[in-house]
C-alpha beads as a LAMMPS data file, in Angstrom:
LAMMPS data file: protein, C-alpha beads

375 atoms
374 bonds

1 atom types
1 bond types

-500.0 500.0 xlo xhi
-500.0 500.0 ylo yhi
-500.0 500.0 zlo zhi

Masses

1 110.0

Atoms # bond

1 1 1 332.307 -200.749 -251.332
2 1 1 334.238 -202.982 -249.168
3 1 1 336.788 -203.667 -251.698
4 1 1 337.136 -200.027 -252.471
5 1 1 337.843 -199.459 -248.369
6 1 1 340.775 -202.523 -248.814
7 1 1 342.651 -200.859 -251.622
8 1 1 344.887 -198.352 -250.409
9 1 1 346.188 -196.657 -253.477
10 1 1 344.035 -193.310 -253.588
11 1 1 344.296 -192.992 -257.093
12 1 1 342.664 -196.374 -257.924
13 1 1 339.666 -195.022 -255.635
14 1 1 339.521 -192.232 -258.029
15 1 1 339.508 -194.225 -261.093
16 1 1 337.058 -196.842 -260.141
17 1 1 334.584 -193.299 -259.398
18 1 1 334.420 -192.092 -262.758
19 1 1 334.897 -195.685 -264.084
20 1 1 331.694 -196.295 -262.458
21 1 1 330.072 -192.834 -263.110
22 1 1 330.242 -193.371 -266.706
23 1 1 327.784 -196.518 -266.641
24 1 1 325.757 -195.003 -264.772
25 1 1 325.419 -191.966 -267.129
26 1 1 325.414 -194.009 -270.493
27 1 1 322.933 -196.929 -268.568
28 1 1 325.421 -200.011 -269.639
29 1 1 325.662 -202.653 -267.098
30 1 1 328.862 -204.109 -266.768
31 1 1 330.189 -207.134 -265.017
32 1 1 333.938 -206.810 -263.955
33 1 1 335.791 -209.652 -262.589
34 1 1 339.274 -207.641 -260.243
35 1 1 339.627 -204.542 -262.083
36 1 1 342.113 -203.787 -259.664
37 1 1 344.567 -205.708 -257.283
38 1 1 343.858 -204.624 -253.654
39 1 1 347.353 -205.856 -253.058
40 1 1 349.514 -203.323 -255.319
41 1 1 350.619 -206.332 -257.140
42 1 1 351.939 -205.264 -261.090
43 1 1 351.105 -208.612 -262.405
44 1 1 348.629 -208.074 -264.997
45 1 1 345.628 -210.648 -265.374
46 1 1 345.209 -212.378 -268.377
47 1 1 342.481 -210.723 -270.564
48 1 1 339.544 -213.124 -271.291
49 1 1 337.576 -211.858 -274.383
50 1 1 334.821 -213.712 -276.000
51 1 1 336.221 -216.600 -278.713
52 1 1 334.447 -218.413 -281.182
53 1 1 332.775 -221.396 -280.916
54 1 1 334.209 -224.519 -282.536
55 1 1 332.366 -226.788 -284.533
56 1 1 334.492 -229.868 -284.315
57 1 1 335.862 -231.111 -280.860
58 1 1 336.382 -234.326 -281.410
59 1 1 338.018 -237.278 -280.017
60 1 1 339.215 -240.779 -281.621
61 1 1 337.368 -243.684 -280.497
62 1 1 337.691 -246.149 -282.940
63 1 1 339.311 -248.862 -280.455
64 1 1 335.969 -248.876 -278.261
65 1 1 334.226 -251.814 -278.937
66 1 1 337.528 -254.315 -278.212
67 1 1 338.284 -252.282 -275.162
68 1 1 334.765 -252.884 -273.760
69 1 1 334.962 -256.486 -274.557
70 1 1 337.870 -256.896 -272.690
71 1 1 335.123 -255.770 -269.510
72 1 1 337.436 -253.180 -268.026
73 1 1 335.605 -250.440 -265.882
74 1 1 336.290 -246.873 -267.169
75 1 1 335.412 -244.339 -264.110
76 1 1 334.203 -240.460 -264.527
77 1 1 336.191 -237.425 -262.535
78 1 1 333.989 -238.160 -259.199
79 1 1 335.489 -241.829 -259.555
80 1 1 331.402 -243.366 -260.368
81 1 1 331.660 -245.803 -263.425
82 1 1 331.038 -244.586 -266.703
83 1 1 330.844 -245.769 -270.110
84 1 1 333.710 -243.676 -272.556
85 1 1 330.824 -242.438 -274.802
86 1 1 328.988 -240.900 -272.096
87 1 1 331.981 -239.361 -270.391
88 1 1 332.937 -237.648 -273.794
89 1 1 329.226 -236.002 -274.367
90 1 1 329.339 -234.442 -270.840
91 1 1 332.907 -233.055 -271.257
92 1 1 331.604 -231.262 -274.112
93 1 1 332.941 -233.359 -276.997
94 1 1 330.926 -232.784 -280.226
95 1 1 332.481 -235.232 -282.612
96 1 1 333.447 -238.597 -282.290
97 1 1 335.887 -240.159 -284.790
98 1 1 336.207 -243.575 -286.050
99 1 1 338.837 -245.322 -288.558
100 1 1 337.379 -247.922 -291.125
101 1 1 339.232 -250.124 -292.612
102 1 1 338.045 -252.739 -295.832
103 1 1 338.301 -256.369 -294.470
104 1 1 340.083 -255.992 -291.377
105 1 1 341.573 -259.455 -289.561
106 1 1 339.268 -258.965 -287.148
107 1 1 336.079 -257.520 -286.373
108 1 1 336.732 -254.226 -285.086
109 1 1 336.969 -251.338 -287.478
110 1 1 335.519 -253.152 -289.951
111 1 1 332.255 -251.941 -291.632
112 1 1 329.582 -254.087 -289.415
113 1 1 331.674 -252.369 -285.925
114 1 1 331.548 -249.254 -287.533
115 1 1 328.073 -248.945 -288.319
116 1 1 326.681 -250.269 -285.119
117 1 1 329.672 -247.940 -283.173
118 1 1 327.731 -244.913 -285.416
119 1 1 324.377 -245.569 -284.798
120 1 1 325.223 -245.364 -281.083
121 1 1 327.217 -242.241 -280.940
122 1 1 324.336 -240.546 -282.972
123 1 1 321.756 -241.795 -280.381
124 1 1 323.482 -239.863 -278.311
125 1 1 323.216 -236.714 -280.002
126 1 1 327.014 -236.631 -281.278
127 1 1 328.435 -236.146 -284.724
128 1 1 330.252 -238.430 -286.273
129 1 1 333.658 -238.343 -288.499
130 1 1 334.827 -241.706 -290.385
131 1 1 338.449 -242.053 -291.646
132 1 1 338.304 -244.598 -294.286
133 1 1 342.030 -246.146 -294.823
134 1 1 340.947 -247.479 -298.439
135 1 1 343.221 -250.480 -296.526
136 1 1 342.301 -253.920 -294.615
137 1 1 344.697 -252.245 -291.897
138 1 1 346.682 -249.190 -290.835
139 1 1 346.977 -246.717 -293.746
140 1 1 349.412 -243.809 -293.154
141 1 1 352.690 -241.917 -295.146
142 1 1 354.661 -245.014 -294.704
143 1 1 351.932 -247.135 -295.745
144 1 1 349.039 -247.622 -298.209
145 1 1 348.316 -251.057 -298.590
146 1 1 345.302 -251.752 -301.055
147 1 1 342.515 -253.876 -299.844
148 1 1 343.332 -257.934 -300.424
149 1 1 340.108 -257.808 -302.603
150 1 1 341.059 -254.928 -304.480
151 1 1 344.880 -255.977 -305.068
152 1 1 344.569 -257.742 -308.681
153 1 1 342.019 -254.967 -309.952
154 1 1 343.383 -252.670 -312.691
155 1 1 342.945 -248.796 -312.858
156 1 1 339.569 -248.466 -313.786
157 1 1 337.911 -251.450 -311.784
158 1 1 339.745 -250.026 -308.903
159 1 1 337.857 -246.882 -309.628
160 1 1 334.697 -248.529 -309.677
161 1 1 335.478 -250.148 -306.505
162 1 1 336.281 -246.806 -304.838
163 1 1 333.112 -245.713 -305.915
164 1 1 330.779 -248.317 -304.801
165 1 1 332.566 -249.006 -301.081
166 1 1 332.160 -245.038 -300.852
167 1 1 328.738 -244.986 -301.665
168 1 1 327.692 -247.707 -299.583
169 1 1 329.719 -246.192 -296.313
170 1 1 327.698 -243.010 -296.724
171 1 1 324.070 -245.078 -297.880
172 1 1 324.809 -247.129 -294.792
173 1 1 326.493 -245.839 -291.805
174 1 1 326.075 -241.703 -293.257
175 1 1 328.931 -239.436 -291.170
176 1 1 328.687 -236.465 -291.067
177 1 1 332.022 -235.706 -291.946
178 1 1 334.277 -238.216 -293.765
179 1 1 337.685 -238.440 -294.779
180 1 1 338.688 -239.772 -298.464
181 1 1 341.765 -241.735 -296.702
182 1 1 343.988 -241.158 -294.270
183 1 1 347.457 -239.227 -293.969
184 1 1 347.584 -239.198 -297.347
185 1 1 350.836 -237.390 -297.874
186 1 1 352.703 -240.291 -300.307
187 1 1 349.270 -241.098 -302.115
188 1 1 346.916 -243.921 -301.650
189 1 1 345.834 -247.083 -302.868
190 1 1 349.477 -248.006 -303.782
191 1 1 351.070 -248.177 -306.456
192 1 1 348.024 -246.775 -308.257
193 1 1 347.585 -244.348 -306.213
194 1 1 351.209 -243.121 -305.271
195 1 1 351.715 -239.686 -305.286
196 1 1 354.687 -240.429 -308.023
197 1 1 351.875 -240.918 -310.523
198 1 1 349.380 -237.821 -308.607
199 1 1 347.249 -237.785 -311.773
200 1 1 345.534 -241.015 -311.117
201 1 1 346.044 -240.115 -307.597
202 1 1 343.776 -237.381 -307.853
203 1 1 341.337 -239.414 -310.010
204 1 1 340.750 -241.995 -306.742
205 1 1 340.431 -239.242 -304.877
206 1 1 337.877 -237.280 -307.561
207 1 1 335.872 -240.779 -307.598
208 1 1 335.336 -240.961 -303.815
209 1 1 334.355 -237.421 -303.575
210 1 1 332.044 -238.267 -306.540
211 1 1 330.440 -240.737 -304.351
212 1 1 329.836 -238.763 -301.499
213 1 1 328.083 -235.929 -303.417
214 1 1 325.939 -238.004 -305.080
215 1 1 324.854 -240.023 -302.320
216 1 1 324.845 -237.242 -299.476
217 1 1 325.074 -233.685 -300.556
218 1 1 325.417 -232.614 -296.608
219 1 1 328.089 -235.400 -295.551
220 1 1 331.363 -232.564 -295.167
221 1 1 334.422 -234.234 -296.850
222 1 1 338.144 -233.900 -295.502
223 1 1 341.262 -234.302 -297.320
224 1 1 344.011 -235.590 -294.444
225 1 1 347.464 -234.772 -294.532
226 1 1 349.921 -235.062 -291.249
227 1 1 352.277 -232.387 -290.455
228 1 1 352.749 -229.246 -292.057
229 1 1 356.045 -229.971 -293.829
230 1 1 355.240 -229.959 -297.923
231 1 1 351.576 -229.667 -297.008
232 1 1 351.354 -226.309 -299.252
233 1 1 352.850 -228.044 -301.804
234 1 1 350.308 -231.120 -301.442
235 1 1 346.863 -229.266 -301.210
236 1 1 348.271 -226.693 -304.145
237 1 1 347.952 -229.556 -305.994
238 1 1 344.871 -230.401 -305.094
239 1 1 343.445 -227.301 -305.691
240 1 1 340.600 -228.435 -308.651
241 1 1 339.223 -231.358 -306.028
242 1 1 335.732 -229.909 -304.709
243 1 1 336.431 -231.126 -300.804
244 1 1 335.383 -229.253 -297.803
245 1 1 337.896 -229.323 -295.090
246 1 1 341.860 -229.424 -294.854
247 1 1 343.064 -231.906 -291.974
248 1 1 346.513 -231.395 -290.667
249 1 1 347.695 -234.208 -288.050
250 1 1 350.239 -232.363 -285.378
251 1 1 352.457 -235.156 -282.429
252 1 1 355.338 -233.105 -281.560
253 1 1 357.353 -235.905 -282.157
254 1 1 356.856 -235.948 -285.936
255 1 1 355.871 -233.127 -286.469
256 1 1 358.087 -230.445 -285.048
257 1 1 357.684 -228.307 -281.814
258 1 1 357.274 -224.825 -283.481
259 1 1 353.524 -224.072 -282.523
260 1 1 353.871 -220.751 -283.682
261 1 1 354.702 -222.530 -287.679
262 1 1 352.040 -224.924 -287.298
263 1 1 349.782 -221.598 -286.647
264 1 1 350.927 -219.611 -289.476
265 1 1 350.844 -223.132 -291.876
266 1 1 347.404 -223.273 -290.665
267 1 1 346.450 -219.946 -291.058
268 1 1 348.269 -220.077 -294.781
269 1 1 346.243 -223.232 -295.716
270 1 1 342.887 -222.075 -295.187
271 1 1 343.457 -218.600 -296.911
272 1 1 345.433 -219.882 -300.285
273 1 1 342.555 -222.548 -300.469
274 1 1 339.742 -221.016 -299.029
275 1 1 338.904 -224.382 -296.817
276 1 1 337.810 -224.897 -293.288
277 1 1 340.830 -226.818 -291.836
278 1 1 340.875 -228.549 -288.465
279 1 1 343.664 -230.648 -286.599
280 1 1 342.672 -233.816 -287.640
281 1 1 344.741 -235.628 -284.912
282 1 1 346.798 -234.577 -281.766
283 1 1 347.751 -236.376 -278.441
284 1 1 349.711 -235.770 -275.742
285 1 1 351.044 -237.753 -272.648
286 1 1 349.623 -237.564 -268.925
287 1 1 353.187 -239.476 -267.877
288 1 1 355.968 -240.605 -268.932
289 1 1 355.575 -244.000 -267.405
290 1 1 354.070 -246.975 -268.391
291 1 1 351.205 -249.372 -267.609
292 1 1 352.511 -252.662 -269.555
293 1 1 354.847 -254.195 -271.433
294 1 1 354.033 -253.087 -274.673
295 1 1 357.109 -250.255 -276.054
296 1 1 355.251 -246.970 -275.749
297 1 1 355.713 -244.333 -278.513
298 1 1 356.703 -241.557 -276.343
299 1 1 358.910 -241.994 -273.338
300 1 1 361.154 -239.417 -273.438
301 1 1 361.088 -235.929 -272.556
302 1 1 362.756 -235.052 -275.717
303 1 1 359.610 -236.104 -277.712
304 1 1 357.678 -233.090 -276.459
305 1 1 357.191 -229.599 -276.017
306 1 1 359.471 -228.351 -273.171
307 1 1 356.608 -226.028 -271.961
308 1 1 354.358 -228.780 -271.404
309 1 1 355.709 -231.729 -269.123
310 1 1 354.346 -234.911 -269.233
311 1 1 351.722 -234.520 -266.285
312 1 1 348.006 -234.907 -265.797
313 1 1 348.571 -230.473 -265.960
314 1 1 350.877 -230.523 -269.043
315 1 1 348.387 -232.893 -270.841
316 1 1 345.424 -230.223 -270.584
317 1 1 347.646 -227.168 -270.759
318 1 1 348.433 -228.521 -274.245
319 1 1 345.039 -229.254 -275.485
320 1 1 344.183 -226.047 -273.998
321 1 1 346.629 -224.356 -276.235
322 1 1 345.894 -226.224 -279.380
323 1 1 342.444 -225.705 -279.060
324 1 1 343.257 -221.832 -278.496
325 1 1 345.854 -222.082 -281.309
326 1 1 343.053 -223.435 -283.634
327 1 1 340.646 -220.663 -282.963
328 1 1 343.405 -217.823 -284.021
329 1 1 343.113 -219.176 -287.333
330 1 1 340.747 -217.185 -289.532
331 1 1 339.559 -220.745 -290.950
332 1 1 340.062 -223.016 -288.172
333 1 1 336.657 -225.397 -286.962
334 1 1 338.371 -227.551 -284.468
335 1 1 340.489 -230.631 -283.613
336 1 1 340.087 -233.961 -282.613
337 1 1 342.661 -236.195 -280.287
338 1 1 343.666 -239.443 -281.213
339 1 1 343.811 -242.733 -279.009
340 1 1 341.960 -241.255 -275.953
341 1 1 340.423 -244.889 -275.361
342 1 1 343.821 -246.202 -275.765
343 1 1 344.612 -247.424 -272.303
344 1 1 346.213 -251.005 -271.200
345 1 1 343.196 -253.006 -271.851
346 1 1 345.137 -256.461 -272.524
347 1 1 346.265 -256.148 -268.680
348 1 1 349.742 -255.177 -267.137
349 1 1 351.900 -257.936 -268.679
350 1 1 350.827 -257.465 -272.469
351 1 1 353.271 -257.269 -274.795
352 1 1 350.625 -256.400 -277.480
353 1 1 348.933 -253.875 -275.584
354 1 1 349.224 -250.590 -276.113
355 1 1 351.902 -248.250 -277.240
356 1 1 349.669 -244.800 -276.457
357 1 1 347.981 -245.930 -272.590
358 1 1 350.135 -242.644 -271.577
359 1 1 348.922 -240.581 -273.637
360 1 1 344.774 -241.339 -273.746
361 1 1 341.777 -239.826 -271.644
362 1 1 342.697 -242.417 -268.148
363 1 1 345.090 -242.715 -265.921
364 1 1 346.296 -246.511 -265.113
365 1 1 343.361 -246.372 -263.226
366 1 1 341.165 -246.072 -265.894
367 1 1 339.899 -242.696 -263.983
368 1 1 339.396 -239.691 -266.100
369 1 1 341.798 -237.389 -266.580
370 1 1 341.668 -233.218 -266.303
371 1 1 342.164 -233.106 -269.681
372 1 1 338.476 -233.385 -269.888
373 1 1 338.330 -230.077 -268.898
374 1 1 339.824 -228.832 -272.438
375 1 1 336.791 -228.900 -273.983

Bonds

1 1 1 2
2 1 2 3
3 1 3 4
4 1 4 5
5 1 5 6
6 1 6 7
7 1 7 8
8 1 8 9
9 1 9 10
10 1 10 11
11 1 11 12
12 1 12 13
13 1 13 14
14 1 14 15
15 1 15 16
16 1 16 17
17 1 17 18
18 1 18 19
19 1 19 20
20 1 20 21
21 1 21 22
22 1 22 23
23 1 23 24
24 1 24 25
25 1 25 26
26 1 26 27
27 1 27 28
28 1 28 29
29 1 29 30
30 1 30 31
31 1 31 32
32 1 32 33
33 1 33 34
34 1 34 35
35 1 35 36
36 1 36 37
37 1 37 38
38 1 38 39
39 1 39 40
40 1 40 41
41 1 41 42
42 1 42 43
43 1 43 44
44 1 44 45
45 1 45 46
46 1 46 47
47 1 47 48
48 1 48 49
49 1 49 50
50 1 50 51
51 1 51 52
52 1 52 53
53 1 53 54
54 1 54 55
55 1 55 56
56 1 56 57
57 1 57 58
58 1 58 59
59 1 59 60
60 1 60 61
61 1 61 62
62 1 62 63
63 1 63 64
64 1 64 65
65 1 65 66
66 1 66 67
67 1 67 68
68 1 68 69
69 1 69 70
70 1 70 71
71 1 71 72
72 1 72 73
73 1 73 74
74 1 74 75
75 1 75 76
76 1 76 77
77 1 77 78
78 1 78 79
79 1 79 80
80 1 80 81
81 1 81 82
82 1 82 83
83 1 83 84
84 1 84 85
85 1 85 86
86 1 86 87
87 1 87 88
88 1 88 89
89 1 89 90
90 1 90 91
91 1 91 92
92 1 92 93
93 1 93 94
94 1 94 95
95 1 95 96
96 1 96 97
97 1 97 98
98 1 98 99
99 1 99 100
100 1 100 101
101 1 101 102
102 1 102 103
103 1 103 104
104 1 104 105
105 1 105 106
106 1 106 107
107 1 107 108
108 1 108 109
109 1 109 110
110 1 110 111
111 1 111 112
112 1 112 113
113 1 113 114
114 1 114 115
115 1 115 116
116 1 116 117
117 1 117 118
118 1 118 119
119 1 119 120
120 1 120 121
121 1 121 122
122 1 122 123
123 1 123 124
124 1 124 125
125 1 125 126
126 1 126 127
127 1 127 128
128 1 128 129
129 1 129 130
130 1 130 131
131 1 131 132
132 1 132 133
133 1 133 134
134 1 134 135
135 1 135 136
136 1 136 137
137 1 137 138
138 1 138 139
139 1 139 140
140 1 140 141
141 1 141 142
142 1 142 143
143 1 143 144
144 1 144 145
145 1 145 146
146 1 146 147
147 1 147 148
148 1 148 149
149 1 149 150
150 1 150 151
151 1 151 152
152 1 152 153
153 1 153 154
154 1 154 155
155 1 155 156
156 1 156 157
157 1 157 158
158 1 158 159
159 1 159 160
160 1 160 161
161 1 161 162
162 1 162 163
163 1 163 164
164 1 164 165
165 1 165 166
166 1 166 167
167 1 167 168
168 1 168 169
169 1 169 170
170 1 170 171
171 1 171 172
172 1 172 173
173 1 173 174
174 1 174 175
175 1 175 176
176 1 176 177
177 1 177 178
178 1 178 179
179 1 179 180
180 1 180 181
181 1 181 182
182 1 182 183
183 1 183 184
184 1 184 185
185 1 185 186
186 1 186 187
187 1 187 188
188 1 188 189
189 1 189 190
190 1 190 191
191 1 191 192
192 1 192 193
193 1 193 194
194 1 194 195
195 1 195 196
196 1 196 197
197 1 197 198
198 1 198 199
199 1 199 200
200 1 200 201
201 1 201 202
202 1 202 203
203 1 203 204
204 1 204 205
205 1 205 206
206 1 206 207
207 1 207 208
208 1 208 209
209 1 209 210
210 1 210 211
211 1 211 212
212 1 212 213
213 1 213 214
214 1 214 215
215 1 215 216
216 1 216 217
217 1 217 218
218 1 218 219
219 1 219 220
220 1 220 221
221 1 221 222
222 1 222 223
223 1 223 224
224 1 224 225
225 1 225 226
226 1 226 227
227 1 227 228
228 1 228 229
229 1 229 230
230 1 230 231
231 1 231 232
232 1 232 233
233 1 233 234
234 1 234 235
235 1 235 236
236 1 236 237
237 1 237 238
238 1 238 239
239 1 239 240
240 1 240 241
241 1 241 242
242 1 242 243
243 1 243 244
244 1 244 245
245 1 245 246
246 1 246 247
247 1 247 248
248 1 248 249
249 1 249 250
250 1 250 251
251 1 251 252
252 1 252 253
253 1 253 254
254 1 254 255
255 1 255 256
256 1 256 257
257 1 257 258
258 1 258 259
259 1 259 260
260 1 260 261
261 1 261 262
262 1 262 263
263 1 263 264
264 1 264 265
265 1 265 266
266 1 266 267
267 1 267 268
268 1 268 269
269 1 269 270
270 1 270 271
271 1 271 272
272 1 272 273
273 1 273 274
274 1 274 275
275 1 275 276
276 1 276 277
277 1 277 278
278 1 278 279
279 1 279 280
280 1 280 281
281 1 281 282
282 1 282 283
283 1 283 284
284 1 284 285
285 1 285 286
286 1 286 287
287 1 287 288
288 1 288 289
289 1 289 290
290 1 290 291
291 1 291 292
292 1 292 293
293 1 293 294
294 1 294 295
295 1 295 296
296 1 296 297
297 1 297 298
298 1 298 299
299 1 299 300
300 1 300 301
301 1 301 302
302 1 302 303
303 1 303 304
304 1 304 305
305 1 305 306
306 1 306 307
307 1 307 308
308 1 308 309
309 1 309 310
310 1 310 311
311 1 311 312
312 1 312 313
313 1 313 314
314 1 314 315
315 1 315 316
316 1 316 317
317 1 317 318
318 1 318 319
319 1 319 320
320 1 320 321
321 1 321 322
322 1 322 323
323 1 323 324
324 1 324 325
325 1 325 326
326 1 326 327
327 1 327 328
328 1 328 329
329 1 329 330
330 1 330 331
331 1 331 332
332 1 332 333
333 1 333 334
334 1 334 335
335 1 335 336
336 1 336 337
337 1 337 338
338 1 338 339
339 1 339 340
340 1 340 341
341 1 341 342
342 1 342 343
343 1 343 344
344 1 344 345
345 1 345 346
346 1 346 347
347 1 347 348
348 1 348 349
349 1 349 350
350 1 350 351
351 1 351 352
352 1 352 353
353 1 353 354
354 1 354 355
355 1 355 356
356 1 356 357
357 1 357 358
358 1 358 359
359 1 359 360
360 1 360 361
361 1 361 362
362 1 362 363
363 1 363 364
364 1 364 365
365 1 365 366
366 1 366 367
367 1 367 368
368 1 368 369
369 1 369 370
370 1 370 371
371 1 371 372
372 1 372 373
373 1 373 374
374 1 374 375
């Protein structure tokens, strides 16, 4: 009653009577969070309505087990220490995603890190989502470098190889979700696997989705393109493979700074293909400064969306809005952000260090960031 005495707009008073009158007659219990501004204000509150939940909120983690060798301390919101793994399960993370790459130079994201990496995040009740580069290294559009041990092998003996590295990833270390290769928009395995030639293209592809089936009829399997430009084109294509999910990487840098396209592309995907689709990859930066000497990938203001400065705020208003953006779409199950572990590990002078630390889950402190509170 004593908010009813504050307002002093008589009609309001009348309003809120027969508002209130009417539950009482029909018996329905309400809650109501400031039907009415006591102040006169004509702002209107934001309306909060009940969303779905999403079954992938992931996050990249895939550099973990260097970073922690390196002994750096990695601190929670009330500044305690905290290991990364633990600090993503109580933000609310779901799905933690690795890359794995054939015969890597060295240890990490190879298939012994991997599987040990997996078995830990499952211990702790996560999911997890394996990106398999077909690749000893990085595997993206401008690159799809076949495995050293695979490089002399013809068509069908590549194949085979496909096949049996497939099977043994999902006998072995058994994701939940996996992806057969990463940002595949130019092919894979190259040159066999170009997209100039997409009929044997889509036979790699067919062979590692074989695989999976047969090994693990519940594994979920993602086809990964990045951007939106020519992806209708690409998964159109596609169209006989029997995959599960569509994965779209979006960086405003690459990928253009029209959220509203990358809804409707989204929202277009799904439907024409009837898939799931998720954002496989996303980022955004906390600052625009840096933390050593290694070149950063974004440092301008240019690079991103003018509605979201760089700032510990701008970095969680975006994931906010991609992760809102993601549940408009009819199909959409989630996203997952790439490099949160990212941060200056090799120390302030590094040249080799890292190119994201602006962009992942810690400030140059190595203190956790709001954009925990995304999820």
């Amino acid at each position: 009653m004593q908010l009813l005495k504050m307002c002093k707009q008589q009609t309001k008073k009348n309003i809120l009577k027969l508002f209130f009158g009417l539950i009482r007659i029909t018996g329905v219990y309400l809650i109501t969070i400031s039907l009415l501004s006591c102040s006169g204000s004509d702002e209107q509150e934001e309306v909060i309505t009940d969303d779905k939940s999403l079954e992938i909120k992931g996050a990249d983690m895939s550099l973990l087990p260097e970073i922690r060798q390196s002994g750096i301390v990695f601190y929670n919101q009330n500044n305690q220490s905290e290991d990364p793994l633990q600090s993503l399960k109580n933000a609310g993370v779901n799905v933690v995603r690795l890359r794995i790459w054939k015969d890597p130079a060295s240890p990490n994201s190879g298939f012994k890190s991997v599987m040990n990496l997996s078995k830990e995040i499952k211990s702790l009740g996560l999911k997890t989502l394996l990106s398999v580069h077909y690749s000893d290294t990085w595997a993206d559009p401008g690159k799809q470098t076949k495995p050293g041990r695979w490089k002399n092998a013809n068509f069908e003996q590549l194949k085979d190889s496909i096949y049996t590295y497939t099977k043994k990833i999902i006998t072995d270390i058994n994701p939940d979700y996996i992806q057969i290769g990463n940002e595949i928009n130019s092919g894979l395995l190259w040159p066999d696997g170009n997209i100039s030639n997409i009929s044997q293209m889509k036979s790699l592809l067919q062979i590692g989705i074989k695989a999976v089936r047969e090994t693990n009829s519940k594994t979920k399997i993602i086809i990964h393109f990045a951007g939106i430009n020519n992806a209708d084109w690409f998964f159109t294509n596609l169209s006989d493979l029997d995959y599960d999910i569509i994965g779209i990487s979006y960086y405003p840098i690459w990928h253009g700074k029209d959220l509203n396209a990358l809804q409707q592309t989204l929202t277009s995907l799904s439907a024409k293909n009837d898939k799931d689709i998720f954002i496989a990859e996303t980022a955004y930066p906390f600052t625009l400064d840096w933390n050593d000497f290694t070149n950063n990938i974004i440092g301008l203001s240019s690079q991103i969306l003018p509605e979201y400065p760089a700032s510990p705020q701008g970095q969680k208003d975006f994931l906010n809005k991609i992760s809102n953006l993601i549940k408009d779409v009819p199909g959409g199950i989630g996203y997952c952000y790439w490099g949160s572990e990212w941060v200056s590990y090799k120390g302030s002078t590094a040249t080799d260090g890292s190119p994201w630390e602006n962009q992942s889950f810690w400030d140059f402190s190595n203190k956790s960031l709001p954009v925990w509170e995304a999820f």
